[in-house]
C-alpha positions, -999 to 999 in steps of 0.1 A, spaced: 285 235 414 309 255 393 307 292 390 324 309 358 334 344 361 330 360 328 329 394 310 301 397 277 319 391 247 352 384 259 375 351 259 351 336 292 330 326 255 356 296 251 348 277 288 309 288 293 304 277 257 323 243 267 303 239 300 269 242 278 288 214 255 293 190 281 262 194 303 279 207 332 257 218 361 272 259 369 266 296 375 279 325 357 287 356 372 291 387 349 321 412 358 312 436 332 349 449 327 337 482 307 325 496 342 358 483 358 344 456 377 369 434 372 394 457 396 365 459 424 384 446 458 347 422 455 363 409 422 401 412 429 394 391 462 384 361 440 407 368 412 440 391 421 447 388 386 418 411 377 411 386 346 382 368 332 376 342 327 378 323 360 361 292 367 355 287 407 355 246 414 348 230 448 386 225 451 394 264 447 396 291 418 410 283 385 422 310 360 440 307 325 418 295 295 437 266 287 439 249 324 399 261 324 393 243 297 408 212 302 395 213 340 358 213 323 368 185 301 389 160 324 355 164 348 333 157 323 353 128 307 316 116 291 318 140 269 350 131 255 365 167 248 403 161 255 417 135 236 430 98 251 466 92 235 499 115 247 506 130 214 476 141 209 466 155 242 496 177 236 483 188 203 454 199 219 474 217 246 497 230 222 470 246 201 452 260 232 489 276 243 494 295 212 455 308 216 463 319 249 505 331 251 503 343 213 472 344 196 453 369 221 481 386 231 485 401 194 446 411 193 453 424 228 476 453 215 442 467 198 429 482 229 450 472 258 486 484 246 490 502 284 496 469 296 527 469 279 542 507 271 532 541 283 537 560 255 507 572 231 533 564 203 541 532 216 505 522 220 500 532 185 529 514 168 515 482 189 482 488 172 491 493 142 508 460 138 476 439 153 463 432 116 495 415 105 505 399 138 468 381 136 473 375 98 508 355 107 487 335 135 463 326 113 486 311 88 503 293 120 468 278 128 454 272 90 487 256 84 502 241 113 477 231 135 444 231 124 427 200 107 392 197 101 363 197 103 372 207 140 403 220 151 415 181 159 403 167 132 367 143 133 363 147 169 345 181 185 371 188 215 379 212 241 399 234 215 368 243 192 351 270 216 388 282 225 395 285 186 360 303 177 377 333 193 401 337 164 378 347 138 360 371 163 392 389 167 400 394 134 372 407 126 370 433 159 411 440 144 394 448 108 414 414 94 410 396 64 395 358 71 388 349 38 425 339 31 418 316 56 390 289 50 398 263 72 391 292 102 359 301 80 341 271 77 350 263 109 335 294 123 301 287 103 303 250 117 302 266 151 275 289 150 252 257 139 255 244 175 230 247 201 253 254 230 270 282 209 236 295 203 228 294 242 261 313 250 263 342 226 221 350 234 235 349 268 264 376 262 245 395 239 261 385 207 
């Protein structure tokens, strides 16, 4: 049994919606992080990075969306979410880095700059730069890396849940999306899937 660690509305969307995509048999556990759950010694026990999501296997705790992802994917190899040649394995892990070490990051500044300066004015010069920091990663990922339908290309993979984020940031940040229609469509496409469906009723979207 696997048991995801997760927060409504926050990046835990990406692997609980992929464990609903593959059929995996798991629990969730909520760690509401607006009542500060998430720093409870009950939480920080299981996860001293005070971070959702984390996915708890029967070989020990994973953390980190992209190594959460692929977990759920190389487990469920049925399901065929991770692709089967090198290069494009490291597409896939190369899109899902830039999510994770870029791409959230910049939305991050919106309401989290303490992480990074002390400083009300620091904070707010962080903020104020979220629209065109997400902006410039959107470009990256419209241009660079995204093909389509999925992010990909034909094949539905471990990167599409991961990617559905984007848009939902932009949006929280107050960001333009229409410049961006590969992002748009493929938003649309993934609200048309069950397990999608499933997850955000779940989270209260």
């Amino acid at each position: 049994m696997l048991t995801l660690y997760y927060a409504k509305g926050s990046s835990a969307l990406a692997p609980h919606i992929l464990l609903e995509e593959v059929g995996a048999q798991y629990a969730v556990h909520e760690v509401p992080i607006a009542k500060g759950a998430h720093q409870e010694p009950e939480y920080l026990e299981i996860n001293p990075k005070a971070r959702v999501p984390a996915l708890m296997t029967p070989d020990g705790l994973i953390t980190e969306n992209p190594a959460i992802l692929t977990y759920i994917a190389d487990t469920h190899p049925r399901a065929e979410m991770f692709p089967d040649t090198p290069f494009a394995r490291a597409e896939a892990n190369a899109l899902c880095a830039y999510l994770c070490g870029t791409v959230h990051v910049a939305f991050a500044h919106l309401q989290r700059g303490a992480r990074w300066a002390d400083s009300a004015e620091a904070q707010g010069a962080m903020k104020a730069k979220v629209v065109s920091n997400l902006q410039a990663c959107a470009r990256i990922i419209e241009d660079r890396h995204m093909k389509s339908p999925w992010a990909l290309g034909d094949q539905f993979s471990l990167c599409d849940p991961y990617l559905f984020l984007v848009p939902r940031w932009m949006a929280k940040a107050g960001a333009d999306l229409s410049e961006f229609p590969k992002l748009a469509a493929h938003h649309d496409a993934m609200l048309k899937r069950p397990a999608v469906l499933t997850v955000m009723a779940v989270h209260g979207l």
